[in-house]
Backbone as CSV, one residue per row, in Angstrom:
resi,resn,N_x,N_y,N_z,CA_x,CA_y,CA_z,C_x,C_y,C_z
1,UNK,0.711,10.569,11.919,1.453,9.899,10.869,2.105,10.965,9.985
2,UNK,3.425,10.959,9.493,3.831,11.956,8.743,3.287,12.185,7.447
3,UNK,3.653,12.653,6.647,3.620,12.949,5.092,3.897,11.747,4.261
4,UNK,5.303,11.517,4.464,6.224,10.665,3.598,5.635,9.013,4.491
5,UNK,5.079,9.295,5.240,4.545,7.638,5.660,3.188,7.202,5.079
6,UNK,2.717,8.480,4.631,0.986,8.486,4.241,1.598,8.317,2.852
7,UNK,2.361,8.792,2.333,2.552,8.676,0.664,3.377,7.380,0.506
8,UNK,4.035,6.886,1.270,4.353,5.324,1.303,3.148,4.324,0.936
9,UNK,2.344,4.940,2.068,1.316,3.632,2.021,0.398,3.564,0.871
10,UNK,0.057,5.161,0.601,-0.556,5.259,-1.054,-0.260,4.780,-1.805
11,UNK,1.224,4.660,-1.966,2.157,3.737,-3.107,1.292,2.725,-3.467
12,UNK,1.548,2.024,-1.738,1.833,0.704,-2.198,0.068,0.279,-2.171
13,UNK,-0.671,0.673,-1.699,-2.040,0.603,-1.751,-2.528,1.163,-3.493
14,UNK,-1.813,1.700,-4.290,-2.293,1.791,-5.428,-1.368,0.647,-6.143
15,UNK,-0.110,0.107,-5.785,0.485,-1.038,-6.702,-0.299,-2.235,-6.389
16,UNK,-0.967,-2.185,-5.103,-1.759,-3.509,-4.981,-2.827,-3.575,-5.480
17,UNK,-3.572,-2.476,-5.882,-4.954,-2.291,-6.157,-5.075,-2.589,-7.884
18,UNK,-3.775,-1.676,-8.231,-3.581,-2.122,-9.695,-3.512,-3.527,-10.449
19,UNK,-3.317,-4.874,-9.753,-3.453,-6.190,-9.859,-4.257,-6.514,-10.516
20,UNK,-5.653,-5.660,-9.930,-6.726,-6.045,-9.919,-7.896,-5.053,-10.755
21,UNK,-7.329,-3.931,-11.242,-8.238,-3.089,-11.796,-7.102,-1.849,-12.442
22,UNK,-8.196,-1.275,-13.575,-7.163,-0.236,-14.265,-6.794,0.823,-13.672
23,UNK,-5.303,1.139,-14.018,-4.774,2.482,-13.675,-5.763,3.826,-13.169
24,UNK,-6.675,3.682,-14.017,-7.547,5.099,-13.930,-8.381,5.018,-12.267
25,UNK,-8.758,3.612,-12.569,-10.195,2.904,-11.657,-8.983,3.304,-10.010
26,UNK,-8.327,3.125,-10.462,-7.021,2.845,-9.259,-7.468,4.200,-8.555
27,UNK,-6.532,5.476,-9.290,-6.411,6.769,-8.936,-7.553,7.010,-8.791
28,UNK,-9.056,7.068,-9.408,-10.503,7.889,-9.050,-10.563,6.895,-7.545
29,UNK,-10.543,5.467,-7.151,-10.924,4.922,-6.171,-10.041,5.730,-4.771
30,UNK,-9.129,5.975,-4.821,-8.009,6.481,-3.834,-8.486,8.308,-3.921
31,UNK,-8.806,8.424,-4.896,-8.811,10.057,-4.689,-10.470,10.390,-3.852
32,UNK,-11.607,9.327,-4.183,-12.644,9.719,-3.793,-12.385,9.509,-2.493
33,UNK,-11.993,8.440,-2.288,-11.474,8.113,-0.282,-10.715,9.364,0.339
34,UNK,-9.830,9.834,-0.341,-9.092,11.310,0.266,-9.787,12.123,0.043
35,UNK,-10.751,12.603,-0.929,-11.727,13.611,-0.587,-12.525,13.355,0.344
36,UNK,-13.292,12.597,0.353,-14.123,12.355,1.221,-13.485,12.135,2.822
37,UNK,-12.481,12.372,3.368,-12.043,12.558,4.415,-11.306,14.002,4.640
38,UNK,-11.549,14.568,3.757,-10.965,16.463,3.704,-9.768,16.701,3.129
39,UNK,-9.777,15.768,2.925,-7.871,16.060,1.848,-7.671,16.872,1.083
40,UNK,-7.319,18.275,0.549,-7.648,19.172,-0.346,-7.377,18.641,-1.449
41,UNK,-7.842,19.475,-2.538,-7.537,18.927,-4.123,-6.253,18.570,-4.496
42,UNK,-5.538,19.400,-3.744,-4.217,19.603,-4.499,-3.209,18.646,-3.918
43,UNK,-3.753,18.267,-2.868,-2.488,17.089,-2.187,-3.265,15.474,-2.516
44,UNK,-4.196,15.686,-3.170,-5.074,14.257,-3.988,-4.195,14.193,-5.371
45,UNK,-4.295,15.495,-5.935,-3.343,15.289,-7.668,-1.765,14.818,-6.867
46,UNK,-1.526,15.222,-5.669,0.038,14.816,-5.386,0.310,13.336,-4.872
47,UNK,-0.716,12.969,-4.282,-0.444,11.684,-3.727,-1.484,9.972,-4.826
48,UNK,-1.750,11.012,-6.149,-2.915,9.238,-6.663,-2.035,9.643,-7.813
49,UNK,-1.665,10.983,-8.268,-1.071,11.250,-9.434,-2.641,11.671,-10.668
50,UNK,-3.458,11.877,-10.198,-4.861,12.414,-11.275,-4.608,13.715,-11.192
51,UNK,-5.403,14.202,-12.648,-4.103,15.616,-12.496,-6.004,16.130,-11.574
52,UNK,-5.121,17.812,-12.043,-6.387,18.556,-11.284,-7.887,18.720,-11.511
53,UNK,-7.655,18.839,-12.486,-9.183,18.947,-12.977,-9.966,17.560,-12.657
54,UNK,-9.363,16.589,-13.024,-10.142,15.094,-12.835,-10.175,15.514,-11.071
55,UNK,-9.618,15.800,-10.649,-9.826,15.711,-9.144,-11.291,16.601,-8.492
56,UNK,-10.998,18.023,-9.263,-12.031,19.092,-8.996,-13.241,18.366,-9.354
57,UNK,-13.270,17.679,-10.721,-14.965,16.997,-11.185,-15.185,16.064,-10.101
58,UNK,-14.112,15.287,-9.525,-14.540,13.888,-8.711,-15.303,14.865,-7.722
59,UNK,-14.416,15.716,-6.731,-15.599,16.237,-5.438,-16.406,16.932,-6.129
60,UNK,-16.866,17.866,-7.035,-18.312,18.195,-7.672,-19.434,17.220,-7.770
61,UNK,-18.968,16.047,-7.939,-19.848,14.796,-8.134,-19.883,13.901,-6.695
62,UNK,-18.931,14.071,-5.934,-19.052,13.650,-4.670,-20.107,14.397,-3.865
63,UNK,-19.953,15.702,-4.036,-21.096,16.758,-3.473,-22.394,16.777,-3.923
64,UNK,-22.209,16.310,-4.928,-23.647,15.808,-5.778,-24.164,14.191,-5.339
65,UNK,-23.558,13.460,-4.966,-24.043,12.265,-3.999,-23.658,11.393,-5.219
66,UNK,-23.821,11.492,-6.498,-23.450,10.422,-7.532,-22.047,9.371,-7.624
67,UNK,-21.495,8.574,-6.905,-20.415,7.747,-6.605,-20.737,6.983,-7.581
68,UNK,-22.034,6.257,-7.966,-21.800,4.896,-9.121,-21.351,5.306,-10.135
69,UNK,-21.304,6.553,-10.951,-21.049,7.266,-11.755,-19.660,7.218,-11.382
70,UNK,-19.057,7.351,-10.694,-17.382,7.519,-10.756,-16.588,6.753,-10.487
71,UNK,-17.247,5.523,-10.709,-15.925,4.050,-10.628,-16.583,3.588,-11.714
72,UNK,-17.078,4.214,-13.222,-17.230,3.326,-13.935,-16.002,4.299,-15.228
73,UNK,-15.745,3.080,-15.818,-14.397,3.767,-16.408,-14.803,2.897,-17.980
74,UNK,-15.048,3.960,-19.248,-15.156,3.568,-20.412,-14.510,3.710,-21.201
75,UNK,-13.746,3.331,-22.233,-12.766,3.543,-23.282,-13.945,4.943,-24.353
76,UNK,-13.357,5.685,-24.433,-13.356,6.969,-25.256,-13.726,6.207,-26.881
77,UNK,-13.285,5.153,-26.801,-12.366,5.038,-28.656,-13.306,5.464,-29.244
78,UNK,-13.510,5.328,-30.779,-14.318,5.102,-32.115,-15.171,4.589,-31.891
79,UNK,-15.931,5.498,-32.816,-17.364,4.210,-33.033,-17.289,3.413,-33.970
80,UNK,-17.333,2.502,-34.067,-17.309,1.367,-35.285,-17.905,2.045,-36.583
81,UNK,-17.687,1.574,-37.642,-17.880,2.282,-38.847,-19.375,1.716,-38.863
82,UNK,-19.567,-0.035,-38.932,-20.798,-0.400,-39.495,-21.909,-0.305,-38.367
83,UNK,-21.671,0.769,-37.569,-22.929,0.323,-35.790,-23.665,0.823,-36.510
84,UNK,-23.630,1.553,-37.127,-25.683,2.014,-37.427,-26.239,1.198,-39.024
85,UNK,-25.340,0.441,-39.275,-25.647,-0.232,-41.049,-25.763,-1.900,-40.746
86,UNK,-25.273,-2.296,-39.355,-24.474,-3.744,-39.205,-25.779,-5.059,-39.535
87,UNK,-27.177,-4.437,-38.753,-28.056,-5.370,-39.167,-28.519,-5.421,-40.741
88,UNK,-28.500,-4.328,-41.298,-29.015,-4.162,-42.768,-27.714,-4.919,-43.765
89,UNK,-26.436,-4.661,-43.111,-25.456,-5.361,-44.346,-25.592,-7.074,-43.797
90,UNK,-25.542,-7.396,-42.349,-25.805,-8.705,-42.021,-27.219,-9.309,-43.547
91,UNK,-28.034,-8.827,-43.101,-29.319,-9.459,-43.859,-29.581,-9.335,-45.434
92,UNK,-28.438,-8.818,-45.876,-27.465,-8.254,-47.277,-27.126,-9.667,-47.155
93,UNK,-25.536,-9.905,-46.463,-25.119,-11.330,-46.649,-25.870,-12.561,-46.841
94,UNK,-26.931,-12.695,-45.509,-27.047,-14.002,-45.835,-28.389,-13.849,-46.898
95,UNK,-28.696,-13.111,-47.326,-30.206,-12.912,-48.219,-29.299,-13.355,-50.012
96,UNK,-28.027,-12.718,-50.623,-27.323,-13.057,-51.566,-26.370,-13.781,-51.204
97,UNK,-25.680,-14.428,-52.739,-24.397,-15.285,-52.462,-23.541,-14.831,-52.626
98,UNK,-22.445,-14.162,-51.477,-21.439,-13.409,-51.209,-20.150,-14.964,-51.572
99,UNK,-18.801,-14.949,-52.310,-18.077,-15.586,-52.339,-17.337,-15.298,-51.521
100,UNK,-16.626,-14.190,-51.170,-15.657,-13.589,-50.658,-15.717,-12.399,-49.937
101,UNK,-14.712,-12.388,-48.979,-14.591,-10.970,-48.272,-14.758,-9.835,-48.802
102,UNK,-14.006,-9.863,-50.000,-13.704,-8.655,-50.922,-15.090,-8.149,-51.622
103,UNK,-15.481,-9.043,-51.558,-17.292,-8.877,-52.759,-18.116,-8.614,-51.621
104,UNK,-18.004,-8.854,-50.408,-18.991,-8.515,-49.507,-18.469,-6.945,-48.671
105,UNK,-16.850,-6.525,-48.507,-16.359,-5.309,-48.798,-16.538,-4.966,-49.669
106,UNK,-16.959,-4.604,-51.020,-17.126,-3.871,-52.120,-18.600,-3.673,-52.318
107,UNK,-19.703,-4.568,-51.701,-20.939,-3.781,-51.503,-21.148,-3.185,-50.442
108,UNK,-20.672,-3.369,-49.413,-20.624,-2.041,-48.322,-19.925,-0.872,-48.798
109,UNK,-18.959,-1.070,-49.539,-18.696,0.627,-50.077,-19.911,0.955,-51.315
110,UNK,-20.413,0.129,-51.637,-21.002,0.623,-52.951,-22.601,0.857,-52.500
111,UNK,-22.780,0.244,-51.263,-24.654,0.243,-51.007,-24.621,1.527,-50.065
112,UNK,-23.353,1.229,-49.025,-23.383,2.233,-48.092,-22.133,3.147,-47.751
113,UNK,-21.625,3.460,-49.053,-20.586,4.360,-48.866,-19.388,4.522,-47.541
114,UNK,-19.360,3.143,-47.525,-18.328,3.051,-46.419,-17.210,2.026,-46.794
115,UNK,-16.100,2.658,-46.605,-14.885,1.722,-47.184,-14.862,0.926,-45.446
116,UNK,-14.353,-0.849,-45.988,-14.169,-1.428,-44.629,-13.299,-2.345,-44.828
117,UNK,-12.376,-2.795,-43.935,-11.038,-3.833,-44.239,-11.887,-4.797,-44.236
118,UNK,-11.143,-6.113,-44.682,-11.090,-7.397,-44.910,-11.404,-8.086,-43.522
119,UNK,-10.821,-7.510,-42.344,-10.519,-8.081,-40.985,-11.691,-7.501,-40.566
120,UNK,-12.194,-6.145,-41.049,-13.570,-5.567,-40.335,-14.672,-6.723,-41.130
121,UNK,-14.611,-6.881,-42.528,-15.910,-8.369,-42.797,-15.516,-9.409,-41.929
122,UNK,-14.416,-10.331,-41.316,-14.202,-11.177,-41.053,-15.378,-11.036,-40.039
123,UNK,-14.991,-10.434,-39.028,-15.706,-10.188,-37.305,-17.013,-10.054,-38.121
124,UNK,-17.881,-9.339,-38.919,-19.093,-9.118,-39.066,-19.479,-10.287,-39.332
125,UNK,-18.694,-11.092,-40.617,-19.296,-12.870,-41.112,-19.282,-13.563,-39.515
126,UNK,-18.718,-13.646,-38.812,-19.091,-14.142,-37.279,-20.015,-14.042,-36.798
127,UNK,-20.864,-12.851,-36.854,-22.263,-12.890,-36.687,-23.823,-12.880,-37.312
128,UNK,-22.773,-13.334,-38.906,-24.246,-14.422,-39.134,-24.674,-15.500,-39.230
129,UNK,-25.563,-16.223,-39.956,-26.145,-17.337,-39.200,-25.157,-18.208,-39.852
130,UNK,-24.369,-18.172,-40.779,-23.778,-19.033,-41.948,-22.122,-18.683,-41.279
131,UNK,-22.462,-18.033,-40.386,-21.009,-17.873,-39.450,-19.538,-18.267,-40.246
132,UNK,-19.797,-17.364,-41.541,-18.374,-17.122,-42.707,-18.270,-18.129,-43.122
């Protein structure tokens, strides 16, 4: 099979795959299959588009036998401001009589030194029992 027929079918085997799962999940799933059949590093960053280094860690970890580890794909983001305060300000709310967003934002900055939007109390009043 040529070059340009194998990178055809990659195409379209990553536009179909993408339907169904993220961009990233796409390229690590296609690159572990070309390593694992001898494909060198460098024609894996050319044909899934993952640059190099993500490629070099995938076979380090392929050689290491760990695969469940490399189709799981987590968002990086932030940590939420209230994850380590969320049960103590919850049991804050429903223990006093909070009127408002703003009064229940203004003792989280004042008990626990954390400024928090209006939209960040909304989602928290959702999970208590008086559900806002």
């Amino acid at each position: 099979m040529s070059s340009t027929k194998a990178e055809e079918i990659i195409k379209k085997i990553m536009k179909f795959l993408r339907l169904f799962m993220s961009e990233t999940l796409v390229k690590r799933i296609l690159s572990i299959l070309l390593l694992s059949v001898g494909v060198s590093n460098s024609r894996v960053t050319e044909l899934t588009g993952l640059c190099a280094r993500s490629v070099h860690s995938l076979k380090k970890e392929l050689e290491k036998g760990e695969i469940e580890r490399l189709l799981k794909v987590g968002g990086g983001g932030r940590k939420r401001k209230l994850e380590n305060i969320e049960e103590a300000v919850i049991a804050e709310i429903e223990k006093k009589d909070y009127h408002s967003r703003q009064q229940i934002a203004d003792m989280i900055e004042e008990k626990h030194g954390i400024k928090v939007s209006l939209m960040s109390v909304g989602r928290l009043l959702k999970k208590t029992k008086s559900n806002g």
